[in-house]
N, C-alpha and C positions, 0 to 999 in steps of 0.2 A: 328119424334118420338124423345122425349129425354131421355135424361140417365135416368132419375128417373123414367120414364113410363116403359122402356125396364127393369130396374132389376125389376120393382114389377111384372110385368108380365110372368117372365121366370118359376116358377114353376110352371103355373096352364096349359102351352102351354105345358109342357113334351116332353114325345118322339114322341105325336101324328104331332106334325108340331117341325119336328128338326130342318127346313132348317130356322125357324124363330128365333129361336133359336141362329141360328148361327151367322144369320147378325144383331141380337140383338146385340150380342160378340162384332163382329167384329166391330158393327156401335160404341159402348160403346169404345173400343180399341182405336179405331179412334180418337173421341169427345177427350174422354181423353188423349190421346196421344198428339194433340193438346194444350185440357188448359195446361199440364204439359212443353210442348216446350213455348206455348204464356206466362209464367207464368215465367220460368226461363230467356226467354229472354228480358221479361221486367226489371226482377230484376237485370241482368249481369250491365245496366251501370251505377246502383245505387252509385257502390264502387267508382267511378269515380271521381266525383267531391268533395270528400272528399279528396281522392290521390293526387289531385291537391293543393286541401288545405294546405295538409302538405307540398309540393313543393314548392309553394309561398313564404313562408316567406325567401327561399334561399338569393334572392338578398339583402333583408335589413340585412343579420347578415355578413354584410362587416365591420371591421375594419374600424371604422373610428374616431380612436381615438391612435394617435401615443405613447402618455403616455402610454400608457399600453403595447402598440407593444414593446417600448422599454425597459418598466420594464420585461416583459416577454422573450425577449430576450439579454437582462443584456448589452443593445445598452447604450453610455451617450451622441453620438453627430451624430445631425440630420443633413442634407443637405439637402434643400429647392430649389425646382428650377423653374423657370418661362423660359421656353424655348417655341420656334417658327420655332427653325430649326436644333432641336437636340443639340446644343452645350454646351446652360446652362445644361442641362443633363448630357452629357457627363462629363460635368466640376464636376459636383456634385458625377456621380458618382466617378470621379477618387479623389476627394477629402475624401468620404466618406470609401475607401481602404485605402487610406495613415492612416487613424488613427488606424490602426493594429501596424502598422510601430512606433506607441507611446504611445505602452500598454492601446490604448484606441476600444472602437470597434462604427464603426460610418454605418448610413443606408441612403440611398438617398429617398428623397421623394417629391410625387408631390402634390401642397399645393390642388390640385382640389378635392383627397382624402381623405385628413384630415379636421376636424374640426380644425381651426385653429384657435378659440378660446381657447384651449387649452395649446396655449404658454405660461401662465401665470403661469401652473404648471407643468414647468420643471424644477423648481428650489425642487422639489419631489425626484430630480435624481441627485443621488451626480457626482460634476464634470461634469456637464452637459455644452454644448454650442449647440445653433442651426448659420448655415451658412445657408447666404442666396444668392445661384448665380440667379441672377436676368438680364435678359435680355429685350432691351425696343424696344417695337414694332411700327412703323409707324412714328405717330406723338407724342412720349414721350408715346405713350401707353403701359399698361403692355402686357403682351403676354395672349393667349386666355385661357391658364390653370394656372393663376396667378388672372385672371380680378375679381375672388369673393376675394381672398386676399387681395388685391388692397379696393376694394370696404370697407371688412371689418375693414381695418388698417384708410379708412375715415371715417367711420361709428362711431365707437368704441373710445368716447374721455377719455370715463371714466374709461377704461381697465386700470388696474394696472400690469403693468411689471416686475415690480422691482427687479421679483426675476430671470430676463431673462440673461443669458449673450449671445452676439451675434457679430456675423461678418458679413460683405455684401462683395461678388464681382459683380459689374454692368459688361455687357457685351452691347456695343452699339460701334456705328461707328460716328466719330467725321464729317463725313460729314452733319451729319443729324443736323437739325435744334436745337431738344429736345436730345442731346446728355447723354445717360445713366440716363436720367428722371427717371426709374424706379428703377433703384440701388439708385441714390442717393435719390430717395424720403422714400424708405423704411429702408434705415440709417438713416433718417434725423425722419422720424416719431415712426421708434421704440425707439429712445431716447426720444421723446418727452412723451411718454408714461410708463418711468420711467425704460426700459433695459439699460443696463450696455454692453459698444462696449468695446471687449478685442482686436480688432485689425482695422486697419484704415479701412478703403473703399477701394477697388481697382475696378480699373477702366479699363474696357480693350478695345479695340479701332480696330475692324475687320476692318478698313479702313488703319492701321498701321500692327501691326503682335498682332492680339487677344492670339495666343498661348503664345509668349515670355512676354506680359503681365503678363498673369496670373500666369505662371510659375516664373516671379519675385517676384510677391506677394507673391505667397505660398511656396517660401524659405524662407519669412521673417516671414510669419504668422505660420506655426510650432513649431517654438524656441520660438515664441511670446506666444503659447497657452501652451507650453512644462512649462514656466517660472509659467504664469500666477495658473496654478494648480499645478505646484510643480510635473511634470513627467519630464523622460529622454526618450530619441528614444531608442528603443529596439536594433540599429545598424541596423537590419534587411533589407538589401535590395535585399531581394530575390522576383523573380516574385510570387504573390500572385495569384491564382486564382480562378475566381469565380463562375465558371460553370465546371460541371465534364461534359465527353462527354459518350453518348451509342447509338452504332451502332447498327441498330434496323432490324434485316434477316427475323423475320417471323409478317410481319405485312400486315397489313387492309390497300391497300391504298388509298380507300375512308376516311380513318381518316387522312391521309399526305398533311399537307397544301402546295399548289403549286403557291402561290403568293399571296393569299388571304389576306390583312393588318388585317383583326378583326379574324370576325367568319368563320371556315372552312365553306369550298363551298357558301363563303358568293358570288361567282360571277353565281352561279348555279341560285341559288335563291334568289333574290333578295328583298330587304323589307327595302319599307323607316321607319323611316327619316335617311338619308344621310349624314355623316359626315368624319371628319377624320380619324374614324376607321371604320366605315363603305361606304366605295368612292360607286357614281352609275357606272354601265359599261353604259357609253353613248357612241352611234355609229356613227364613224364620216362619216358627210353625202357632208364634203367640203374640199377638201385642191388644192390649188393653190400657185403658184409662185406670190409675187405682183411685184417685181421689172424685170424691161423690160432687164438690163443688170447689168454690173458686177459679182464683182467676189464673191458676199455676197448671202446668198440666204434667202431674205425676205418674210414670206409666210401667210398667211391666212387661218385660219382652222374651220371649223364649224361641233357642235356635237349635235345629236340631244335629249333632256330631256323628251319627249316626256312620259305623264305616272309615270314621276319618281316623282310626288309633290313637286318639286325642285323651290322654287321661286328666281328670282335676280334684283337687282336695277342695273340700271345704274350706272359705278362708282364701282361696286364691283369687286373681284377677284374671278378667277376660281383658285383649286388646282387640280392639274394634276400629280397622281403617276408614274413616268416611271420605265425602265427597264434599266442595263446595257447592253451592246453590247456583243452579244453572243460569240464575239469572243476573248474578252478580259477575258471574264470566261473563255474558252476552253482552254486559256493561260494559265489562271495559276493555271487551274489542272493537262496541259500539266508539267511547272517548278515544280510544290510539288509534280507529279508523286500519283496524287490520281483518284481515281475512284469517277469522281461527282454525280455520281447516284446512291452512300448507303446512303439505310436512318438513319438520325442520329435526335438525339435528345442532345442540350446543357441545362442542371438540374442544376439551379441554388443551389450552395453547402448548403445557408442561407435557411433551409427548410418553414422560417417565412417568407423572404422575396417574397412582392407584385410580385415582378419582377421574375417568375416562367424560363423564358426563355429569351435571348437577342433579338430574334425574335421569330415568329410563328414555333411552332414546336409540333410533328414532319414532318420534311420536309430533302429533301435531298441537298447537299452541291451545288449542280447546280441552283436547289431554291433559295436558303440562299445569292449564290453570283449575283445571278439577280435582284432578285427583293427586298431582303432584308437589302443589306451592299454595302455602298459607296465605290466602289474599284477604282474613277475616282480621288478624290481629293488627294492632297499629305497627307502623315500620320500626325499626331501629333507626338510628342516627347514623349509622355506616349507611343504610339506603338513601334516606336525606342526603348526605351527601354528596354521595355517587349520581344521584340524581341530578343534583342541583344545576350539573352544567346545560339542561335539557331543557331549564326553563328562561323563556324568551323575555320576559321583566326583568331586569337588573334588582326589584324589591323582591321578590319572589326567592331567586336565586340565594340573596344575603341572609334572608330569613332561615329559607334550609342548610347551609353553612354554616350559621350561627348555633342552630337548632343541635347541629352535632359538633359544635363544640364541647369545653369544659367550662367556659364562664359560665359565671351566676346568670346572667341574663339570659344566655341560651340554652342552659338548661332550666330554667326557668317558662322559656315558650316553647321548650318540646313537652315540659309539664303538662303545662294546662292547653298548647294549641292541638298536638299528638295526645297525649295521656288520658287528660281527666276528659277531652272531648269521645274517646275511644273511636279516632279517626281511625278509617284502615286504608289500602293502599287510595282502593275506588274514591272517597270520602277525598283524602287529599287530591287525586287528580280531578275531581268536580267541584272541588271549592282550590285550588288555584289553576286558571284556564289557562295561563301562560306555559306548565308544563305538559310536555307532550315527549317524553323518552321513548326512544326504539326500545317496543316489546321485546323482543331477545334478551336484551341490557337488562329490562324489568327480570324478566324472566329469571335470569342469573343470578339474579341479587336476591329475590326474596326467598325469603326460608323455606323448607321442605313441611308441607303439612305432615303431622305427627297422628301419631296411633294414639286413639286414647283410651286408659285403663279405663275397666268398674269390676268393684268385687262383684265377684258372683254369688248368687242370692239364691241358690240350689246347693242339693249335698248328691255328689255322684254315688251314694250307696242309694241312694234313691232314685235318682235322675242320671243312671247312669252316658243314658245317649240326649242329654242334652241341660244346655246353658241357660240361665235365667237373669237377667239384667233387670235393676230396678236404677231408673234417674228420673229428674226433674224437667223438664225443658226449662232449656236458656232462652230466654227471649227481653228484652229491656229497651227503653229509649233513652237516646244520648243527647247531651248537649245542646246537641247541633239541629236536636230534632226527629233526627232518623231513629229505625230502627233496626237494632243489633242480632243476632241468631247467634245461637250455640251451633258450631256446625257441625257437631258429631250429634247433639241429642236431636235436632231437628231435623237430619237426616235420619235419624232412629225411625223417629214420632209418623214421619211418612213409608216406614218399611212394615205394607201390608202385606195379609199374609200372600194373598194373589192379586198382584198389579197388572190389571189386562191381561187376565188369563195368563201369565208369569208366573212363578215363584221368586218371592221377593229372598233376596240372598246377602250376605252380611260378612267379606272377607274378615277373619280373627283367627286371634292364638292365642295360649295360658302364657302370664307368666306366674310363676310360682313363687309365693308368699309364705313368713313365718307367722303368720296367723293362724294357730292352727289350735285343736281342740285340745285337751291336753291326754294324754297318751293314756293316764287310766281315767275310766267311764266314770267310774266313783266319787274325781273332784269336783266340786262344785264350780258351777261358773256364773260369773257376772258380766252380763253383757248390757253396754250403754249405747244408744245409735238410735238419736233422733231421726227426724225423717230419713232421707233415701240411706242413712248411715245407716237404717235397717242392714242393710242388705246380704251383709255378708252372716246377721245372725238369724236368719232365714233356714239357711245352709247348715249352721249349726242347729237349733231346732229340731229340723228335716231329720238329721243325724242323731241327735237326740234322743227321736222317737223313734227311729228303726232302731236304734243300740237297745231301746225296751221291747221291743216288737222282738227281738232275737233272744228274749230272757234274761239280758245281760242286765247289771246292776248299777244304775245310771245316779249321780248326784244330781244337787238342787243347780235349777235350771232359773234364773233369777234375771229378768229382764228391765233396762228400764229405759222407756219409749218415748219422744218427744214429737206432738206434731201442734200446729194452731187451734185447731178447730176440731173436734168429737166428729162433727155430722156433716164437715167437709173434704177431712184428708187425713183419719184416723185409717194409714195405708194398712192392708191383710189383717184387720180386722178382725174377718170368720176364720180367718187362718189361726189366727194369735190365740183365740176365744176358746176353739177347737182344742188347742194344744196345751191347752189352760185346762179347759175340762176334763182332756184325756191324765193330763198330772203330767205332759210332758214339761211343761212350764209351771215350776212350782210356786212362780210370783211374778204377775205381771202388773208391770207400776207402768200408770200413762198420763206424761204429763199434756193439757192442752192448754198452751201459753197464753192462749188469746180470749179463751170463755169465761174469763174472768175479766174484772176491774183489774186485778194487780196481777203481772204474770208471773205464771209458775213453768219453772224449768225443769231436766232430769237433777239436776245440782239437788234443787230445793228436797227433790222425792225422796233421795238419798240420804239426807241430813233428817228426813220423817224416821225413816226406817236405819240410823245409824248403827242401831245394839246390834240387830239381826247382819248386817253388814259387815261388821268388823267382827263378829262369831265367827263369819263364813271366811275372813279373810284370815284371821290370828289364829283362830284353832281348827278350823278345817281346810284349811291349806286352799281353799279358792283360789280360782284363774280369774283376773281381769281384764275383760274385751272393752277397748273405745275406739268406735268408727263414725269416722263424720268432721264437722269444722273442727281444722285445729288453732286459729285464729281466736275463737271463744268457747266454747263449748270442751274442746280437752282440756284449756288450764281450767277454764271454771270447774269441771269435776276434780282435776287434780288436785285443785286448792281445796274440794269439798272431802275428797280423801287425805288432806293433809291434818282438816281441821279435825278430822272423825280421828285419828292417830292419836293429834293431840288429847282430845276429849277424852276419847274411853282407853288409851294404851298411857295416859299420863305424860307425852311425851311433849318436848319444847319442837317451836319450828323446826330449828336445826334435823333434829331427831325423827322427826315425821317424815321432812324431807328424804332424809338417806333411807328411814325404811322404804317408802315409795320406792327409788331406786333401788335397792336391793332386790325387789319382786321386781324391778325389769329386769335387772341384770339374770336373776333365776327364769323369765321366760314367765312368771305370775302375772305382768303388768303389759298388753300387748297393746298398739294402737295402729289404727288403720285411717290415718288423717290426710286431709287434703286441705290446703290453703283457699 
């Protein structure tokens, strides 16, 4: 019966049939109670995808356009930075404080944010300069949030400048081949494009002392910018700050980041794609000892990606976030006598400024010194500093003042009192008792602990769901006595595979390397990487031997291995021997430095087997791999391929030289170095 039946019929059935009457009611009650529920519940998630609507356009109304950030906040000089491991950053931001210091007001910024077409009008802004700390990554490369900059300063020939005025400091290490390529190409190309350079280049040299560099410079370039606009220094050298602190009693702490680099409970939940601010937790499913003795402890780690859409080439690098050592926190809440477990939040003062927080916040002070601030390295001179007004000795005080100065003398006892002692922050506040700084103030100042790279030491046509890590532990005694840690390989070295019933887990991301195999099977390769410099021809190997396993027609495979000891740290070994015997490795040369009276290096092995070397390089067009020191170990081989040139190609220095380069410039000569 339906509703329209049951009301026409209700008055002619009366009181004689009431009971029809009623379930008429009730069935109509029903029906309709129904359409009115099915009716409203349809409609409820109408409003929905419009609510979304309005929520969407959130992420595009981001600032990205620095002219106007700085009109709007009455900013006239920019800091530009291309960092890879915090420091160009760092640089920028301590550059972009000092200009309070000369009645000018300056912002730090990351060019991956801005339209950096926009340099052309900032000549809009009176007394304007932009600075650019520019750091070069690899092989002369720029750094990964520099590389559209980069791109666009080649791109862009017809861009007019003219109304730009500009500074560069490069930050690079003169061991490297492509030595500050990035600073100097972005000096060399903003003038070609019509800016006006108000102060020279500086050049800093992390293989010498990168701080005492740059602190030279920017004594000289102040007075130089101070001239050039017609300002004087305010005198002002009082500690500036740039983050207020709040101690935070009644809060949620599902909203309190507890080591998380991005997004809160980004390790709860996880959600590719995987990057530097968002690392996967991959679960280490391997770690072992490789070396049979000594006193070094070389080890092999394997993580599994398993799920995560995570792809890697052979040749690439994994980054891996650590922790610092629990006990070195505990320290030094023990010396500043703080409770590490209030949560606090640092509010940057600049309520304009991108940079809302120094890290993830809010989080509390046991957080912030774990996982978030380098408390292993020794300070910079900007922290001395800032510090200095915190210590209650007037000698104390002058020392760290002095310490961040430019004189001889004072850079002289951050040398040897910071440097060559490899004091860290802990070290200075235990060996001088009179300083005692508000934690917060520490907190602000010291650097962001960093990700650190290692080639991967697997080949994804083999290993397709998972990563293989080979290093060294760091571990050494300073100075002073103490003992020093590596805090990413000693936080490695402790990641079992099950900690108290756990799985032990290892936030990381790819980044992606030109090291790479060469594109036909057929070329030969030569690959040099003494100890953990193995690593990345592991991966190659690996790949090697599936490319034969698939009947494909693979070239000579020519390896040559450096370690001290045969029967101590002769690392993969059965692995090497294996792929030796299978024909995947069609020469393997191993040097053991130390089993001898006189040591033998890969240089020497090389210079045995010259003829067969420079066949493989002049007429079969070989690919050359070098991974490992590049402080000694790359030029030594390079000069041993310089001397084989000369020898069997008949060539002078001069001539050797340029060929060397020519096979980098062609992608034949690859290196994969660290200082």
């Amino acid at each position: 019966m339906d509703a329209e039946t049951a009301a026409n019929n209700e008055p002619i059935v009366g009181e004689e049939e009431p009971l029809f009457g009623n379930l008429d009611l009730f069935l109509f009650s029903l029906i309709a109670g129904l359409l009115i529920y099915w009716f409203i519940s349809r409609k409820k998630p109408e409003p929905i995808p419009e609510f979304k609507k309005l929520e969407t356009p959130a992420p595009t109304t981001k600032e990205t356009s620095f002219i106007e950030k700085m009109k709007k906040t009455g900013k006239n000089i920019i800091v530009f930075y291309g960092s890879q491991t915090g420091t160009g950053e760092e640089f920028a931001n301590r550059l972009s404080k000092d200009a309070q210091r000369y009645g000018m007001k300056g912002m730090a910024a990351d060019p991956e944010e801005y339209d950096m077409g926009e340099l052309s009008r900032l000549s809009e802004i009176e007394n304007s300069l932009a600075i650019f700390c520019m750091a070069t990554y690899g092989e002369g490369d720029p750094t990964d949030n520099a590389q559209d900059f980069y791109d666009w300063l080649q791109e862009n020939d017809d861009e007019d400048l003219s109304g730009l005025n500009y500074t560069v400091f490069a930050l690079g290490n003169k061991t490297y081949e492509h030595y500050n390529a990035m600073g100097k190409y972005v000096d060399k190309r903003l003038e070609e494009l019509g800016a006006k350079r108000i102060f020279d280049l500086g050049l800093g040299d992390d293989d010498g002392n990168l701080e005492e560099d740059f602190i030279s410079w920017r004594e000289q370039f102040w007075p130089a910018v101070c001239e050039h606009f017609g300002v004087e220094a305010s005198g002002d050298d009082s500690s500036i700050r740039q983050y207020e602190l709040k101690e935070l009693t009644d809060v949620n702490m599902n909203k309190v980041f507890t080591g998380e680099i991005g997004r809160l409970k980004s390790f709860e939940v996880q959600k590719p794609p995987y990057d530097s601010k968002n690392p996967f937790l991959a679960t280490v499913t391997l770690n072992r000892r490789l070396n049979k003795g000594g006193d070094r402890h070389l080890m092999h780690l394997e993580v599994d990606i398993t799920g995560s859409r995570i792809r890697y080439e052979s040749g690439d690098h994994v980054a891996v976030f650590p922790t610092n050592d629990s006990a070195l926190v505990n320290k030094l809440g023990q010396i500043l006598g703080v409770d590490l477990d209030v949560v606090i939040s640092l509010n940057n003062l600049d309520e304009e400024s991108n940079k809302r927080h120094p890290f993830p916040c809010p989080t509390t002070y046991r957080t912030a010194l774990t996982h978030y601030l380098d408390i292993t390295h020794p300070p910079r001179t900007n922290v001395l500093y800032e510090l200095a007004q915190y210590a209650s000795d007037p000698k104390d005080q002058e020392n760290m003042r002095k310490m961040a100065s430019s004189s001889p003398e004072g850079k002289a006892l951050y040398q040897s009192w910071v440097l060559d002692a490899c004091r860290n922050i802990l070290a200075i506040l235990e060996d001088m008792p009179s300083l005692r700084p508000p934690i917060d103030h520490l907190c602000e100042l010291l650097p962001r602990l960093q990700a650190r790279y290692y080639s991967i030491a697997s080949s994804s046509k083999v290993h397709p769901n998972s990563i293989h890590i080979c290093a060294v532990v760091v571990e050494y005694n300073t100075k002073t006595g103490r003992v020093n840690k590596g805090v990413a390989t000693n936080w490695l070295k402790n990641k079992l595979v099950t900690d108290n019933g756990h799985k032990s887990t290892v936030p990381m991301y790819i980044r992606k390397s030109q090291f790479r195999l060469p594109f036909k099977a057929t070329n030969p390769v030569i690959m040099i990487g003494p100890g953990t410099g193995i690593a990345p021809f592991m991966g190659f190997i690996q790949e090697r031997g599936w490319l034969k396993q698939q009947g494909k027609e693979v070239g000579e495979t020519v390896l040559y291995f450096g370690c001290r000891h045969k029967n101590e740290d002769f690392i993969y070994q059965e692995e090497l021997q294996d792929a030796e015997k299978n024909e995947v490795i069609t020469q393997l040369n191993v040097a053991f430095s130390r089993d001898q009276e006189q040591k033998v290096y890969v240089q020497h092995m090389m210079k045995t087997n010259k003829e067969h070397l420079w066949k493989l390089i002049h007429s079969d067009n070989a690919h050359i791999y070098i991974c490992g020191d590049a402080r000694n170990m790359a030029k030594d081989v390079q000069l041993a391929f310089y001397e084989i040139a000369e020898e069997l190609g008949g060539m002078t220095r001069t001539q050797a030289t340029d060929y060397i380069k020519k096979l980098m410039t062609k992608g034949r000569y690859s290196q994969d170095v660290w200082s």
